[in-house]
C-alpha positions as CSV (number, residue, x, y, z in Angstrom):
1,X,14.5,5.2,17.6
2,X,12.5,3.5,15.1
3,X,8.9,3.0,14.9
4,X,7.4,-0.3,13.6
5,X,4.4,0.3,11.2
6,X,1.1,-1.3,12.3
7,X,1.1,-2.9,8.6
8,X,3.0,-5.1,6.4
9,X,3.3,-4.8,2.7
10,X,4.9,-6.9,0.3
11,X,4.9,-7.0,-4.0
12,X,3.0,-9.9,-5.4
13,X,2.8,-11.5,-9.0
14,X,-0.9,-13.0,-9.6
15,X,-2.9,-13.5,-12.6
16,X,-2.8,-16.8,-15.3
17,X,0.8,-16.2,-16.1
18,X,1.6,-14.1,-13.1
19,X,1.5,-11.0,-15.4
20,X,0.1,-8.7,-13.0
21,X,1.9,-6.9,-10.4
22,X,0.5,-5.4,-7.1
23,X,1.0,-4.4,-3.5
24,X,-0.6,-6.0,-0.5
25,X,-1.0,-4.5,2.2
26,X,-1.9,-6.0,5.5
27,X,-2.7,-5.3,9.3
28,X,0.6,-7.0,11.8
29,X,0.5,-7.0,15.2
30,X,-0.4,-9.9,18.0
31,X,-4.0,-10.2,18.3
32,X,-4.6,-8.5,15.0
33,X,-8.2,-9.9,13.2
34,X,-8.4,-9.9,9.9
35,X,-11.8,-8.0,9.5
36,X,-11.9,-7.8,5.3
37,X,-10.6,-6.9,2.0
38,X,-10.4,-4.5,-0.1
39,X,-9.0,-4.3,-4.1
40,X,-8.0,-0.7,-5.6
41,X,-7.2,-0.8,-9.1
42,X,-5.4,2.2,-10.8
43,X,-7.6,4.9,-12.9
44,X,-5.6,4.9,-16.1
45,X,-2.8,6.8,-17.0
46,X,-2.1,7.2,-13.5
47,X,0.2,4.7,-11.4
48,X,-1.1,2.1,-8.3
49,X,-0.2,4.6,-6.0
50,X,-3.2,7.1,-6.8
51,X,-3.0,10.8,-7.5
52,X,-1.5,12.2,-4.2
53,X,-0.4,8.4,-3.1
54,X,-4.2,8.6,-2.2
55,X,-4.2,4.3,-2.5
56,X,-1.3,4.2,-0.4
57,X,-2.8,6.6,2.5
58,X,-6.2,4.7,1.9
59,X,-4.4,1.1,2.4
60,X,-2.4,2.4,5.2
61,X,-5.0,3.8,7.3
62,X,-7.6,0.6,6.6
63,X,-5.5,-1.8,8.0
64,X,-5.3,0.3,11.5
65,X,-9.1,-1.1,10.9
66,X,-8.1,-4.8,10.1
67,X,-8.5,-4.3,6.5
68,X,-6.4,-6.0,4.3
69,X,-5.8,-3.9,0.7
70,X,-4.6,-5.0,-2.9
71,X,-3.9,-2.7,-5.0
72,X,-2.8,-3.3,-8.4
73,X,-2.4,-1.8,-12.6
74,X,-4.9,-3.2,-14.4
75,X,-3.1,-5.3,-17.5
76,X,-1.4,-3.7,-19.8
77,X,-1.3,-0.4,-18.1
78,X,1.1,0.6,-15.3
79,X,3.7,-2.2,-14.5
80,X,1.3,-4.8,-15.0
């Protein structure tokens, strides 16, 4: 049986020359109100994800809250 996820993420391009890359994350489900945002950037060295997937967890579990969540490398570090 699968589950689906209370969330939907997808890759997106943005920036002047689309040059940055990120993941947006968003809250699915009939009825579901957008409440706010929310951008993460990465820390460095270290990739979108966070040390321990710790943006991932964190984007997950806000849009349960109807909090929508971008997070993204900064230019020129990461895949961006």
């Amino acid at each position: 049986m699968s589950v689906v996820p209370d969330f939907k993420e997808r890759t997106v391009q943005f920036g002047r020359a689309d040059h940055l890359n990120g993941i947006l994350t968003v809250p699915r489900g009939k009825g579901v109100e957008l409440k706010s945002c929310m951008v993460t950037v990465n820390s460095g060295i270290i990739h979108r994800i966070g040390a321990s997937r710790l943006s991932v967890e964190l984007a997950r579990i806000l849009s349960k809250l109807g909090v929508a969540t971008l997070r993204f490398d900064l230019s020129g570090i990461g895949e961006s």
